[in-house]
C-alpha positions as CSV (number, residue, x, y, z in Angstrom):
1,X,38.9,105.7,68.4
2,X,43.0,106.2,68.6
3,X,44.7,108.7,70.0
4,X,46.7,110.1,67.0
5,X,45.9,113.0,65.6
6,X,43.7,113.0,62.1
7,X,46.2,115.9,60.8
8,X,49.3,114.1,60.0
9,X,51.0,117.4,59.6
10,X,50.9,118.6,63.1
11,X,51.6,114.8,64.5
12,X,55.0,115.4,62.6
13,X,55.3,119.0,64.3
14,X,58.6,118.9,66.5
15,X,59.0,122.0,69.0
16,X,62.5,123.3,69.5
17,X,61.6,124.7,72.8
18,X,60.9,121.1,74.3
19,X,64.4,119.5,73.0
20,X,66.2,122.6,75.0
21,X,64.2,122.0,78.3
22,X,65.2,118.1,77.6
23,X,68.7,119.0,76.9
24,X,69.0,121.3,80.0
25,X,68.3,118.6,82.1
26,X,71.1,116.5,80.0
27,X,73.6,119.4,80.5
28,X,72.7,120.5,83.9
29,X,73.0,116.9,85.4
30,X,76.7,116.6,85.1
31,X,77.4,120.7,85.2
32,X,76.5,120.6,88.8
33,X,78.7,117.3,89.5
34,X,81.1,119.3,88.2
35,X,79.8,122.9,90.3
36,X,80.0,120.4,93.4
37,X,83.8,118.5,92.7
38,X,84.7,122.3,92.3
39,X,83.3,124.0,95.4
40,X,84.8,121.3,97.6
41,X,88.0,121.8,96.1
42,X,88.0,125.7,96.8
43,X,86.4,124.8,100.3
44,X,89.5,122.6,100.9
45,X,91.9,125.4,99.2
46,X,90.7,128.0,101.7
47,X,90.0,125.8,104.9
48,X,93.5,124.1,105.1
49,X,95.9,126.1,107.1
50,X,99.9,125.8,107.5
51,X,101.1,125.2,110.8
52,X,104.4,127.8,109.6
53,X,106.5,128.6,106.6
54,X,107.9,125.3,107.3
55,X,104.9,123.2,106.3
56,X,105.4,122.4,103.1
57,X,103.1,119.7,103.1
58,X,99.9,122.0,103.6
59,X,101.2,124.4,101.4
60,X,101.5,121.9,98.5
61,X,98.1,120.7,99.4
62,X,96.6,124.2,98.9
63,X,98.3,124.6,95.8
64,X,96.4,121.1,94.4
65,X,93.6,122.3,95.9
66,X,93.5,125.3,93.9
67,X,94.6,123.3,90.8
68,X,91.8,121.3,90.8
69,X,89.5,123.9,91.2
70,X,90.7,125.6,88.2
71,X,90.9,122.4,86.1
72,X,87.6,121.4,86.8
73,X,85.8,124.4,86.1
74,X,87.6,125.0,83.4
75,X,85.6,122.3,82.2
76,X,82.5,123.1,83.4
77,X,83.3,126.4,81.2
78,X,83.9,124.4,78.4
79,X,80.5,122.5,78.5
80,X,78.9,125.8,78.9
81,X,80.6,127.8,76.3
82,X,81.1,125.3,74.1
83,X,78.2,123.6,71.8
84,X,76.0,126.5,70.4
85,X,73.0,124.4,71.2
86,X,74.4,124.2,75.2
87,X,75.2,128.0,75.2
88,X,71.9,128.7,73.9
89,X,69.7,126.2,76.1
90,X,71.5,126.6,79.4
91,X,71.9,130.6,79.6
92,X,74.2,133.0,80.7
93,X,74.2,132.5,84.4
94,X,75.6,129.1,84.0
95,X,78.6,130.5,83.1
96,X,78.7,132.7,87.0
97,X,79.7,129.5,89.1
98,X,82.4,128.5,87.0
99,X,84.1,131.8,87.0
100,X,83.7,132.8,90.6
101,X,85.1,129.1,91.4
102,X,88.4,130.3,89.3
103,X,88.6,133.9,90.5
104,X,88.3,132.8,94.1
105,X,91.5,129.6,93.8
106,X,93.4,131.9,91.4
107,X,93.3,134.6,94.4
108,X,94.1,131.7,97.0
109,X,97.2,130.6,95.1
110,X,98.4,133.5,94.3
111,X,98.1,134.6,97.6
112,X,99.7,132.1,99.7
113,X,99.4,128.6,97.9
């Protein structure tokens, strides 16, 4: 006896819904690298204080900070938004971290970076 199926039609059956879990784990993988590089960033962007108006130094490091938070989930949005396929395997929540990761170094600069 073999293990393949005697109806040739369903051995040649492909289900969508088994590429999508596959290609969340693809996607997901490097989206929450990305969640990670960007949470330390805003951590860093909130945590670093200047000693006075003088400090320069600590102000130009909370504006890089905040830079890099933006850039990098502005790429994480990309991934997300993107590819049809992505949007439609990954879901709508993936698109949260990303945005909350902006609003919150957008407000930090703004506000004294």
């Amino acid at each position: 006896m073999t293990d393949r199926p005697e109806n040739t039609r369903t051995a040649t059956y492909h289900d969508p819904a088994e590429d999508q879990g596959c290609l969340r784990w693809v996607v997901a993988v490097p989206l929450v690298i990305l969640y990670a590089l960007a949470g330390a960033c805003r951590y860093y962007a909130l945590t670093i204080r200047p000693s006075g108006t003088w400090d320069k130094d600590a102000y130009g490091a909370i504006s890089l900070a905040c830079f890099l938070t933006i850039a990098i989930s502005a790429v994480a949005l990309l991934i997300t938004a993107g590819p049809p396929t992505v949007r439609r395997a990954m879901g709508r929540w993936w698109l949260a971290p990303p945005l909350v990761l902006m609003a919150v170094a957008a407000i930090r600069w703004a506000s004294g970076g």
